[in-house]
N, CA, C and O atoms as a GROMACS GRO file, in nm:
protein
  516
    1UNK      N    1   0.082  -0.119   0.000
    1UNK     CA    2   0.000   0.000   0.000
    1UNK      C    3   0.087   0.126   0.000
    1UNK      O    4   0.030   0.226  -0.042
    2UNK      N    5   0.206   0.137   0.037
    2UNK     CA    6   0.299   0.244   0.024
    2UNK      C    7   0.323   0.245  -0.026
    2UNK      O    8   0.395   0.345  -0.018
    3UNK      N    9   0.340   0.190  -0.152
    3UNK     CA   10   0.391   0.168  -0.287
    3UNK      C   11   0.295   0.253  -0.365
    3UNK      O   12   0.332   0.326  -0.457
    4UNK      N   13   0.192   0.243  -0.334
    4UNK     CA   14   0.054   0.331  -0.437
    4UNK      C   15   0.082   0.441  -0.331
    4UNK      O   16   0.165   0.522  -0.373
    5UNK      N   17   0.048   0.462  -0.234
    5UNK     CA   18   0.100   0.619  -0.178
    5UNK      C   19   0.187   0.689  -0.241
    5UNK      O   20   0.162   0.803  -0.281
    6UNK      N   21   0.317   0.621  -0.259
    6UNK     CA   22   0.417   0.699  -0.351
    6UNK      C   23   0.384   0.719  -0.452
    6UNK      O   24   0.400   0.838  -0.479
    7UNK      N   25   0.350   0.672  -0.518
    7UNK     CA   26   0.289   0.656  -0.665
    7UNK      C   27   0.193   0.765  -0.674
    7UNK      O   28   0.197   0.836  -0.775
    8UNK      N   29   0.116   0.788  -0.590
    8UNK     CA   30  -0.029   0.918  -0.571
    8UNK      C   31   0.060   1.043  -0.550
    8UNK      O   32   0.066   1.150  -0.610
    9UNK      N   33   0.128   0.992  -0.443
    9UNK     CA   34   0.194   1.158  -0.414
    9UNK      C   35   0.300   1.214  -0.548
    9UNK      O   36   0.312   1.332  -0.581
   10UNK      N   37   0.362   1.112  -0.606
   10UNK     CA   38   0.431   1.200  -0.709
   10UNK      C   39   0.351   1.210  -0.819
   10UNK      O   40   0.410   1.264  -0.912
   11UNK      N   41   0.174   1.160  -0.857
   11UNK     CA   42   0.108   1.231  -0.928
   11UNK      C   43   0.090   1.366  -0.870
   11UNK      O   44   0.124   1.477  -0.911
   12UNK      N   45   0.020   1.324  -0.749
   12UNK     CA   46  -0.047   1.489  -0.727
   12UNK      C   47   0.059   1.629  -0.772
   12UNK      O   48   0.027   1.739  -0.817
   13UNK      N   49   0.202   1.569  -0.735
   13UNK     CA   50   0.347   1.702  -0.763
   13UNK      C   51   0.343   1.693  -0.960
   13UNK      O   52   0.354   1.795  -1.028
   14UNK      N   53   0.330   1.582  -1.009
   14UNK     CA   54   0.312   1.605  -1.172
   14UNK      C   55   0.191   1.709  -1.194
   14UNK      O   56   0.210   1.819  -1.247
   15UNK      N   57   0.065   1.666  -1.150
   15UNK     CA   58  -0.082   1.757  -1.162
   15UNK      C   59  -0.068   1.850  -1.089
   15UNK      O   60  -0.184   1.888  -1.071
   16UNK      N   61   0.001   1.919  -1.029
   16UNK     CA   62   0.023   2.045  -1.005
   16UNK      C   63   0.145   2.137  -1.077
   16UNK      O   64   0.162   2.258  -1.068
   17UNK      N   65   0.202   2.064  -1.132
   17UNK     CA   66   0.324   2.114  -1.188
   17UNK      C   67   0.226   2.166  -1.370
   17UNK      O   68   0.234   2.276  -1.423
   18UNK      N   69   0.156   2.062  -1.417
   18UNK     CA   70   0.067   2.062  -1.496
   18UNK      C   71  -0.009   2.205  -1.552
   18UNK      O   72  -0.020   2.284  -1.646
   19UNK      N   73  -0.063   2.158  -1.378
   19UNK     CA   74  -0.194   2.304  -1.341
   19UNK      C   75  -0.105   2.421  -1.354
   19UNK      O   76  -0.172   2.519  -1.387
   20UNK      N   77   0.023   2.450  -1.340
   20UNK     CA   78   0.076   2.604  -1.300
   20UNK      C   79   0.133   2.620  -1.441
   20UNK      O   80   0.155   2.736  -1.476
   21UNK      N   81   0.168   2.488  -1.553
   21UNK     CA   82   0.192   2.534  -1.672
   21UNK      C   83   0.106   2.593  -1.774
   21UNK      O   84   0.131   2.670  -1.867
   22UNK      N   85  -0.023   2.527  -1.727
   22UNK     CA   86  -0.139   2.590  -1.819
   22UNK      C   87  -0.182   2.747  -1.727
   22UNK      O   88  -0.234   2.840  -1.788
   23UNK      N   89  -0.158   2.752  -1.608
   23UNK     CA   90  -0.212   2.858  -1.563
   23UNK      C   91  -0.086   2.984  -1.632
   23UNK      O   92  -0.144   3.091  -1.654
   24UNK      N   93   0.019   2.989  -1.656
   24UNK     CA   94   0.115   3.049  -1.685
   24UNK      C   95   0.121   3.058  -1.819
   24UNK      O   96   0.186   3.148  -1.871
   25UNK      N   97   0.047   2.956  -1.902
   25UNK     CA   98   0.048   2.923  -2.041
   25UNK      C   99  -0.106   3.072  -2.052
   25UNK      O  100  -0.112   3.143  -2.153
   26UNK      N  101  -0.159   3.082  -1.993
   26UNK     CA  102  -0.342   3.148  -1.966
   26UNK      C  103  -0.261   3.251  -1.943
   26UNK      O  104  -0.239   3.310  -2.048
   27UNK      N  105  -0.210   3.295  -1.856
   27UNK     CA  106  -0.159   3.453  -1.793
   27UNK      C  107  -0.070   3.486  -1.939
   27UNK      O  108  -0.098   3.588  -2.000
   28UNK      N  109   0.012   3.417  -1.978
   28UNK     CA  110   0.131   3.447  -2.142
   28UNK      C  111  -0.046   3.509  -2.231
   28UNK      O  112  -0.085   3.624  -2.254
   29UNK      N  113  -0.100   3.400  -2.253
   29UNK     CA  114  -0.230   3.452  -2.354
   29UNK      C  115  -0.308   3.592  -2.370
   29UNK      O  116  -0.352   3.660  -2.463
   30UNK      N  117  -0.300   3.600  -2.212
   30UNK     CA  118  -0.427   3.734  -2.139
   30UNK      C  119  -0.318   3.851  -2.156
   30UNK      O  120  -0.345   3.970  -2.175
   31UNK      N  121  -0.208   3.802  -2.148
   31UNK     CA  122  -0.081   3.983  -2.156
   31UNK      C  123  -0.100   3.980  -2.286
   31UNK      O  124  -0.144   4.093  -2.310
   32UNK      N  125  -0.092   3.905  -2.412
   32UNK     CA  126  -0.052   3.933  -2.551
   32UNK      C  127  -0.211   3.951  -2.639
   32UNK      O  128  -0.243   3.962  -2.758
   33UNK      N  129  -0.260   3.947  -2.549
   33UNK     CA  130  -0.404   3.965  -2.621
   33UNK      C  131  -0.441   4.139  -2.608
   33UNK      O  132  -0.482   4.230  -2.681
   34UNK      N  133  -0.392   4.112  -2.446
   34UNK     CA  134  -0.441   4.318  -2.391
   34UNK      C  135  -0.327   4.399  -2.471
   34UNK      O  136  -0.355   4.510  -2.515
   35UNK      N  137  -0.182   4.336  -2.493
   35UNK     CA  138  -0.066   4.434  -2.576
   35UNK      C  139  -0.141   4.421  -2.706
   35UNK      O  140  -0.140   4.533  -2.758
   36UNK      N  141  -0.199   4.343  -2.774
   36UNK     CA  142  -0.250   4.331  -2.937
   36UNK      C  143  -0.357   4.411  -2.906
   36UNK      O  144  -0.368   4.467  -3.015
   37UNK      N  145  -0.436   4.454  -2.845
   37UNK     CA  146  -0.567   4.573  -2.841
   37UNK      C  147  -0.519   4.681  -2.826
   37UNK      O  148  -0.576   4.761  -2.900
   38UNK      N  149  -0.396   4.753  -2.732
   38UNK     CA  150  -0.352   4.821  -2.645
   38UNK      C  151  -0.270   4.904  -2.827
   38UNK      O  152  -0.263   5.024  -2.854
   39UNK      N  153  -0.229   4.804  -2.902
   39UNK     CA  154  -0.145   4.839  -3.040
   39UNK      C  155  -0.284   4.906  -3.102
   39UNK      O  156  -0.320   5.022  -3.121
   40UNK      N  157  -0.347   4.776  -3.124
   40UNK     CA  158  -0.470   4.856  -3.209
   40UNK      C  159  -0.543   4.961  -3.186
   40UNK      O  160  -0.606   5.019  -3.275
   41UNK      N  161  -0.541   5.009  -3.021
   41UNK     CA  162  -0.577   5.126  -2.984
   41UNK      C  163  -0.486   5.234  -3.010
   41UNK      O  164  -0.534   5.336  -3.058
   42UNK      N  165  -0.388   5.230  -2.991
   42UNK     CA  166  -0.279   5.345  -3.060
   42UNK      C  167  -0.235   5.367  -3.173
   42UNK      O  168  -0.170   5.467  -3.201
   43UNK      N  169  -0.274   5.248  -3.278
   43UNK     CA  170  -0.259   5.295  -3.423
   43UNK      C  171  -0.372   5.358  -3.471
   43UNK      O  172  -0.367   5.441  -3.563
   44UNK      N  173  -0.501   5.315  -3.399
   44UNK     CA  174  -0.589   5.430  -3.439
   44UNK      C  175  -0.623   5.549  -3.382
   44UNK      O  176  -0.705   5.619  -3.441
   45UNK      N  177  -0.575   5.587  -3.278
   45UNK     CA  178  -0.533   5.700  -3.223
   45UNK      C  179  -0.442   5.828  -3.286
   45UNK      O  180  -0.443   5.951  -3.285
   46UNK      N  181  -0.349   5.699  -3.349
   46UNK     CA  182  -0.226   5.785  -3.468
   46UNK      C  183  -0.306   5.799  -3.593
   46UNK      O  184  -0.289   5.910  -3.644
   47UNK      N  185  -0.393   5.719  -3.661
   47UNK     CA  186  -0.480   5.710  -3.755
   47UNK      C  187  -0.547   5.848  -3.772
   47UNK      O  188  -0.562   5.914  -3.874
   48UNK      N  189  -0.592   5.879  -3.617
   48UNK     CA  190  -0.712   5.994  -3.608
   48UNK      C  191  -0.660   6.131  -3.562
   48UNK      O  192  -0.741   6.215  -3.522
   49UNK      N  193  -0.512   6.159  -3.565
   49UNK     CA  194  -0.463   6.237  -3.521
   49UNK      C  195  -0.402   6.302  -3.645
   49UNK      O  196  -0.358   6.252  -3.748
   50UNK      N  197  -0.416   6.457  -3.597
   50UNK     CA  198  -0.340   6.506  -3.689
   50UNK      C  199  -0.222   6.540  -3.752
   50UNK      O  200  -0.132   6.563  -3.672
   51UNK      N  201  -0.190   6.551  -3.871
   51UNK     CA  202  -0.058   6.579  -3.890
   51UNK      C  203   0.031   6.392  -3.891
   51UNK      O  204   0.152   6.371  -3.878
   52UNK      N  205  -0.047   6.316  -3.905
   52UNK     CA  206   0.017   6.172  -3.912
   52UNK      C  207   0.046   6.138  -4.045
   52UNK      O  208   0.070   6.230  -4.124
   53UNK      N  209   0.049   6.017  -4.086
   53UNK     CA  210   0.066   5.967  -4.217
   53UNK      C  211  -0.039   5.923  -4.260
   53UNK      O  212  -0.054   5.893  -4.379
   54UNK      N  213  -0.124   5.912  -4.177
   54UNK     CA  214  -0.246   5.825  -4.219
   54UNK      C  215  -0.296   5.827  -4.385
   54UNK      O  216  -0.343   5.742  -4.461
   55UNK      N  217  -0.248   6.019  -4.402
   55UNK     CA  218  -0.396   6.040  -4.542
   55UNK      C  219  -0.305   5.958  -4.641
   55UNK      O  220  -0.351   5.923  -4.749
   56UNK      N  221  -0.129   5.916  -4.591
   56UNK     CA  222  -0.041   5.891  -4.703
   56UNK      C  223  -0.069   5.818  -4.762
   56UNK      O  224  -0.091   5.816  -4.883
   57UNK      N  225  -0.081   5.683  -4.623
   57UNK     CA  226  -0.070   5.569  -4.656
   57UNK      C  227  -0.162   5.467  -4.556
   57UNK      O  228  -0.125   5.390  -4.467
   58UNK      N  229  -0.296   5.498  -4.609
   58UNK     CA  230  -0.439   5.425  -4.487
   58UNK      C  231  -0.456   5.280  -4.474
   58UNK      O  232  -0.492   5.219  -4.373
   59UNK      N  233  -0.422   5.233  -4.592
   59UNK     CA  234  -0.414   5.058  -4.634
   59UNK      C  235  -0.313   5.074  -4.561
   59UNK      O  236  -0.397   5.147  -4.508
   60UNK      N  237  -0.156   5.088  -4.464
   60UNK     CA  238  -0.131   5.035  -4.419
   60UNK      C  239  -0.135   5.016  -4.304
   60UNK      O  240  -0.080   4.917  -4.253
   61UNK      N  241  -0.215   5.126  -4.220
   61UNK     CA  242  -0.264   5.158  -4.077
   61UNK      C  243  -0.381   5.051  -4.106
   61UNK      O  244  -0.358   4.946  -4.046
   62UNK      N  245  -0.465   5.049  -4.158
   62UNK     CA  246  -0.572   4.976  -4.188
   62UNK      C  247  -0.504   4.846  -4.196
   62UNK      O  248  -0.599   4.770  -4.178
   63UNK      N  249  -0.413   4.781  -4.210
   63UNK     CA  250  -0.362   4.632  -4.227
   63UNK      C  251  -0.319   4.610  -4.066
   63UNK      O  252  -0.366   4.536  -3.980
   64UNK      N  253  -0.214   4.706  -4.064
   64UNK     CA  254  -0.131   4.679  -3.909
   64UNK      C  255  -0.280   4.693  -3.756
   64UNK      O  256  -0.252   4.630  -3.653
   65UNK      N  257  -0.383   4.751  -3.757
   65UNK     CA  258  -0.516   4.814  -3.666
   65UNK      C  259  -0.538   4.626  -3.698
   65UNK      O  260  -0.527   4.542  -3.609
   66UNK      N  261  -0.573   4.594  -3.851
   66UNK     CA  262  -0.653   4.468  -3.823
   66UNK      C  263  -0.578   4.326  -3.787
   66UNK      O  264  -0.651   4.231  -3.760
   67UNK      N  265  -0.425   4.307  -3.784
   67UNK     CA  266  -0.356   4.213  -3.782
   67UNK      C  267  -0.352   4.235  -3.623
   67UNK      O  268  -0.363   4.126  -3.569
   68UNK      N  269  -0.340   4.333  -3.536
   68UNK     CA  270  -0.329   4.387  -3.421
   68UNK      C  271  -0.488   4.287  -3.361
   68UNK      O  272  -0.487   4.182  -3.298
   69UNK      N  273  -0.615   4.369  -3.410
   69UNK     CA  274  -0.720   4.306  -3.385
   69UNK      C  275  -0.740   4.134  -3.415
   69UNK      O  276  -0.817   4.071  -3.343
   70UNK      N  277  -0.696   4.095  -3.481
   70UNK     CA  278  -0.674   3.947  -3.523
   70UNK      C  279  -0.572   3.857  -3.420
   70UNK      O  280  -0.588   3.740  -3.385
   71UNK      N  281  -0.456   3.954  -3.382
   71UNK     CA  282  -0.385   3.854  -3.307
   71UNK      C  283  -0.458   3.894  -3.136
   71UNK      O  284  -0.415   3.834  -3.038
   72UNK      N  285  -0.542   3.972  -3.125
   72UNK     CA  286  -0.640   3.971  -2.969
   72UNK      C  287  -0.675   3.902  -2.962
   72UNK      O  288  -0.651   3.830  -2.865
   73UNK      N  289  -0.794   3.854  -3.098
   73UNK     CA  290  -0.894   3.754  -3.073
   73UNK      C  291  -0.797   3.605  -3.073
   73UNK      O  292  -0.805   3.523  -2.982
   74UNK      N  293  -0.738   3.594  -3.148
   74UNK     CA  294  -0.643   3.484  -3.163
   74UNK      C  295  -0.573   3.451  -3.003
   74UNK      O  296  -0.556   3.332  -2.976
   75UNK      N  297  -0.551   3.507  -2.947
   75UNK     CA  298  -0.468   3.479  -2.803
   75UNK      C  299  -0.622   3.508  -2.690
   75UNK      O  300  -0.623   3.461  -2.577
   76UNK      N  301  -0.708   3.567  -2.730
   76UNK     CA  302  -0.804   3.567  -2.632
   76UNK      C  303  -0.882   3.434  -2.660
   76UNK      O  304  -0.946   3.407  -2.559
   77UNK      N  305  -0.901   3.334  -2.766
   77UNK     CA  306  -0.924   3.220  -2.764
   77UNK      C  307  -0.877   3.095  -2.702
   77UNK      O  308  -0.931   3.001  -2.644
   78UNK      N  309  -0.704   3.141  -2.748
   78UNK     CA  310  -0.610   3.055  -2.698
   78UNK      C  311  -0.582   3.096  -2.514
   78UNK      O  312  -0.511   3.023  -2.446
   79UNK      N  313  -0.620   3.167  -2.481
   79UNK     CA  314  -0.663   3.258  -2.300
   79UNK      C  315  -0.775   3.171  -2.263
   79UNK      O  316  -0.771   3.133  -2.146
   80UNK      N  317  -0.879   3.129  -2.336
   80UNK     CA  318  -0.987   3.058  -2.298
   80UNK      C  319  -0.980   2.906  -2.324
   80UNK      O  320  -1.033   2.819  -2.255
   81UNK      N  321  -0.905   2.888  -2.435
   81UNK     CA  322  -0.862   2.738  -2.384
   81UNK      C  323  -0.755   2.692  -2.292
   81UNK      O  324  -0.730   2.576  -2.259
   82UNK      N  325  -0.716   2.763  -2.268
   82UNK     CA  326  -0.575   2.761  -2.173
   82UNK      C  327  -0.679   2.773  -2.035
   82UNK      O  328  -0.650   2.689  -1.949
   83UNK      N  329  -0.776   2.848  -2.005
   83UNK     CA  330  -0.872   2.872  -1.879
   83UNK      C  331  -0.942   2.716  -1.867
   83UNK      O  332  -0.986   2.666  -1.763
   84UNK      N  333  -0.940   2.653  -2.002
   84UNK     CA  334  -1.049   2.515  -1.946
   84UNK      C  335  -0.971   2.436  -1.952
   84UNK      O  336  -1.030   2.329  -1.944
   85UNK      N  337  -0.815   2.411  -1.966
   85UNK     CA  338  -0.739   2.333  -1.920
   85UNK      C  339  -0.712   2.357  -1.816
   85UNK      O  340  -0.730   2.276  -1.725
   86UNK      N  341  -0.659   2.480  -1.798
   86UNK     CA  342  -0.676   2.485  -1.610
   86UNK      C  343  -0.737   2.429  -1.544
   86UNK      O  344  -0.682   2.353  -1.464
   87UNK      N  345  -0.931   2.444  -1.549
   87UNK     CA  346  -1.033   2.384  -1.518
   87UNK      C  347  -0.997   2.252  -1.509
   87UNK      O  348  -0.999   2.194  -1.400
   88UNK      N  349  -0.956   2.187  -1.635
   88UNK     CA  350  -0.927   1.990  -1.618
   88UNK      C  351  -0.845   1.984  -1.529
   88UNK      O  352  -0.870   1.909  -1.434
   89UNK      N  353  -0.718   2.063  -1.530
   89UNK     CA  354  -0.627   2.034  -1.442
   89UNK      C  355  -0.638   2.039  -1.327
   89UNK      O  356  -0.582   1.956  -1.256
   90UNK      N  357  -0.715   2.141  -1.276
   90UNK     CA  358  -0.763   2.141  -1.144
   90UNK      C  359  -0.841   2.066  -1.071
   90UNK      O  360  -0.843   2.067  -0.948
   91UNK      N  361  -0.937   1.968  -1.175
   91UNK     CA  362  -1.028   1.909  -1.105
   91UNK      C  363  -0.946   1.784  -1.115
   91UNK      O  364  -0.966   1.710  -1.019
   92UNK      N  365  -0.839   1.728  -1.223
   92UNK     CA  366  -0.764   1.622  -1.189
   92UNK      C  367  -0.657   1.619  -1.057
   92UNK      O  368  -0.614   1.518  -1.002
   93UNK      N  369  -0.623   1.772  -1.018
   93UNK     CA  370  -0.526   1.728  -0.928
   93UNK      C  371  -0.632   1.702  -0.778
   93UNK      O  372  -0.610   1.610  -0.699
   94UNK      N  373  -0.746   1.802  -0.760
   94UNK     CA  374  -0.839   1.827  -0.640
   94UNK      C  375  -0.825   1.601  -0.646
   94UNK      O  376  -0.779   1.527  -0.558
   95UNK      N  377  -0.870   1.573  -0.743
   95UNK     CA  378  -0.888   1.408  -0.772
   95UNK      C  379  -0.776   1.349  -0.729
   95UNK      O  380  -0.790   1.272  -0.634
   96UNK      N  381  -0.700   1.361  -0.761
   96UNK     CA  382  -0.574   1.272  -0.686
   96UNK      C  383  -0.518   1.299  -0.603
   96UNK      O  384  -0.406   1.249  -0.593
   97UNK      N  385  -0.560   1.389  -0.504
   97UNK     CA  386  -0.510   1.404  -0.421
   97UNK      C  387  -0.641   1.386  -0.294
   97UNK      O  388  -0.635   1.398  -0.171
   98UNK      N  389  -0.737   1.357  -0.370
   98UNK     CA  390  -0.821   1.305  -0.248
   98UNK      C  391  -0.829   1.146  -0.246
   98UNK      O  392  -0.873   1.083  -0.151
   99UNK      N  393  -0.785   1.095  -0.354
   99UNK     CA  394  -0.682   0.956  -0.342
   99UNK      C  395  -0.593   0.947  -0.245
   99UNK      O  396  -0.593   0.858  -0.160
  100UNK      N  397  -0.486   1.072  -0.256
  100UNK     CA  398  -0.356   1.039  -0.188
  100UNK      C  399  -0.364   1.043  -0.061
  100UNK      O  400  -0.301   0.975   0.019
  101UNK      N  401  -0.501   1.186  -0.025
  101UNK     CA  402  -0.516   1.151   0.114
  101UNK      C  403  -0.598   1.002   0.147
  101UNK      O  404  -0.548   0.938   0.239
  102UNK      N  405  -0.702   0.952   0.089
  102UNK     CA  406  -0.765   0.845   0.167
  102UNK      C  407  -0.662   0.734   0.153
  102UNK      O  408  -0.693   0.638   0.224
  103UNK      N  409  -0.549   0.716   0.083
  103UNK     CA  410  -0.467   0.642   0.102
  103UNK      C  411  -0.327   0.641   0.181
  103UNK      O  412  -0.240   0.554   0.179
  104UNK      N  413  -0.329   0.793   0.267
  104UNK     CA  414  -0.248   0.806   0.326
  104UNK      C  415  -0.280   0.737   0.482
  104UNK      O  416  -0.213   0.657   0.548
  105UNK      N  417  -0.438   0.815   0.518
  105UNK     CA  418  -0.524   0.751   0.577
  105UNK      C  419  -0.552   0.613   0.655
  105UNK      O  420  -0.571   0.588   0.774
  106UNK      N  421  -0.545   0.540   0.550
  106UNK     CA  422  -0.553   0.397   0.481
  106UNK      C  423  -0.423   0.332   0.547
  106UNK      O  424  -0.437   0.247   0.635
  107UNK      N  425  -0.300   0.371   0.506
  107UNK     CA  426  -0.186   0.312   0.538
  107UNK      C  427  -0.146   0.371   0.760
  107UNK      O  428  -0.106   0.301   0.853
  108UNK      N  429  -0.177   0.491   0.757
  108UNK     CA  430  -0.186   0.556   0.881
  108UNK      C  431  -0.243   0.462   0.968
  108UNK      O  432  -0.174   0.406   1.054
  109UNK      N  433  -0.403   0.430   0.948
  109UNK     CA  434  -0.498   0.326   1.030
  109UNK      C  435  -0.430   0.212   1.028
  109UNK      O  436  -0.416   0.163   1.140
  110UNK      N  437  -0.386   0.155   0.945
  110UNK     CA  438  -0.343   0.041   0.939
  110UNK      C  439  -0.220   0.006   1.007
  110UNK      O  440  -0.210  -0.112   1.040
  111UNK      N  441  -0.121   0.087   1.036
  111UNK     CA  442  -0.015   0.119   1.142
  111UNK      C  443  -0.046   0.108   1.266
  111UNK      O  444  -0.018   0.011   1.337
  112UNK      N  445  -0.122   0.236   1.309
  112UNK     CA  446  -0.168   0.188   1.377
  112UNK      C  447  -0.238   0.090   1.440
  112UNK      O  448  -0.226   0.075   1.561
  113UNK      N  449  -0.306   0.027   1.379
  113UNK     CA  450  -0.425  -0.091   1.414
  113UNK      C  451  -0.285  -0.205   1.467
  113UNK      O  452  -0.292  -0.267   1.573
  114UNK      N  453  -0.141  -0.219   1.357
  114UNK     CA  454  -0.089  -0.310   1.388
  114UNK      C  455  -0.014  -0.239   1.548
  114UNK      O  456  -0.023  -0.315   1.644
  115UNK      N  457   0.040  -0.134   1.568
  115UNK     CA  458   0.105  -0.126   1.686
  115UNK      C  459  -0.021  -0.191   1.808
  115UNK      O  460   0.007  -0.271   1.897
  116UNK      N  461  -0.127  -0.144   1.788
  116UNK     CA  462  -0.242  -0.178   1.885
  116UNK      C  463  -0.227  -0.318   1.912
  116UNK      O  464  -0.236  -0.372   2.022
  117UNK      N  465  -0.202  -0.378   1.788
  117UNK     CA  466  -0.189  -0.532   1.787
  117UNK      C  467  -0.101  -0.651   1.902
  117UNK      O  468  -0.116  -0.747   1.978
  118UNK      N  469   0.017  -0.532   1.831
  118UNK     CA  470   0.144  -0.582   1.877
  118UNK      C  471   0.158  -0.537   2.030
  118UNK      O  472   0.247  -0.590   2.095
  119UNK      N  473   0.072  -0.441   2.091
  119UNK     CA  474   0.056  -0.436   2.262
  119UNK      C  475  -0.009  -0.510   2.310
  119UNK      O  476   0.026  -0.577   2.408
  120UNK      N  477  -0.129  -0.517   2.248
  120UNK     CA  478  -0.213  -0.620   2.302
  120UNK      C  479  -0.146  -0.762   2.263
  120UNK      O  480  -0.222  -0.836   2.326
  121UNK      N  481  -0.067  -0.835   2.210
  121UNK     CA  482   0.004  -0.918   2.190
  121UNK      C  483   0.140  -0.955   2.325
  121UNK      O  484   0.178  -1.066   2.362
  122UNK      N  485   0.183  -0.824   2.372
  122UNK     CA  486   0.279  -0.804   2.457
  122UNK      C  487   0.194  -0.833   2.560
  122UNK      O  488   0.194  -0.938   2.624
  123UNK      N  489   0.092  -0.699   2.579
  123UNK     CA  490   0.070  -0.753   2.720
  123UNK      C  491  -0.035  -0.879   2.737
  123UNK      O  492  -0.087  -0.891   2.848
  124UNK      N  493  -0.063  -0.954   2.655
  124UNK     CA  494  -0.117  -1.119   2.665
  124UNK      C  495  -0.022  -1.144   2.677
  124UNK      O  496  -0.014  -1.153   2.800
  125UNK      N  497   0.070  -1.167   2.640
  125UNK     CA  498   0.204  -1.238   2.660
  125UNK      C  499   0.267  -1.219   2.809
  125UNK      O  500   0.290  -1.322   2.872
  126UNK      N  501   0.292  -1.112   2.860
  126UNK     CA  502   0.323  -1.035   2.980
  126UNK      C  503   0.248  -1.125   3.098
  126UNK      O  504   0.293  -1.189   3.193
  127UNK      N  505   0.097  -1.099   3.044
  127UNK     CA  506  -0.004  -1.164   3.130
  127UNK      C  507   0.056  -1.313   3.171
  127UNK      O  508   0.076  -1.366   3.280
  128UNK      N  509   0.071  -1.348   3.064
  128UNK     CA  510   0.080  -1.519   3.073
  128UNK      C  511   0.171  -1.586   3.204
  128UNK      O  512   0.146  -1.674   3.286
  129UNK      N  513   0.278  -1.502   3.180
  129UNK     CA  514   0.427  -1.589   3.248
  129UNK      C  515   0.384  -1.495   3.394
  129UNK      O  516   0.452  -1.506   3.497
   0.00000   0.00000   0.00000
């Protein structure tokens, strides 16, 4: 039975190691999504301002505003699948680790039960002679 204890406890340290890569993988997504809006908000800011280049050259403010808007949605998708892997991950580690405890449990009682054993064994024995 300590053998599967070990075995649980160095899942639960894999499924948490897991959980903090997708959570870190989610936080990378949510910064490059707000910098890709944060662009598209300031090229059209420069767009609408005067004295810019805009009247020069609009197709290319108009390309760089929508590639800006494209890579938001693109990382705010990949932000939301990265959020429901979290979700799996979390509910797999909450899972094995309520394994690891009822099997820590498990092996604990069972220790004990044998020391109990082994007194009551002594003092029958004790008794005897």
């Amino acid at each position: 039975m300590s053998a599967r204890k070990e075995r649980l406890r160095k899942l639960v340290k894999v499924q948490e190691q897991l959980k903090a890569l997708h959570e870190t993988r989610h936080a990378g997504f949510v910064s490059e999504a707000v910098a890709a809006q944060n662009e598209a908000a300031e090229l059209v800011e420069r767009f609408d301002s005067e004295g810019s280049m805009s009247s020069m050259f609009p197709e290319i403010y108009h390309q760089r505003i929508g590639k800006a808007l494209a890579r938001q949605e693109e990382n705010t998708q990949l932000a939301r699948n990265e959020a429901d892997k979290v979700a799996t991950a979390t509910a797999r580690t909450n899972m094995v680790e309520r394994a690891y405890r009822d099997v820590r449990r498990q092996v604990d009682r069972h220790i004990a039960d044998r020391e109990r054993l082994d007194l009551i064994e002594r003092n029958a024995t004790s008794d005897d002679k």
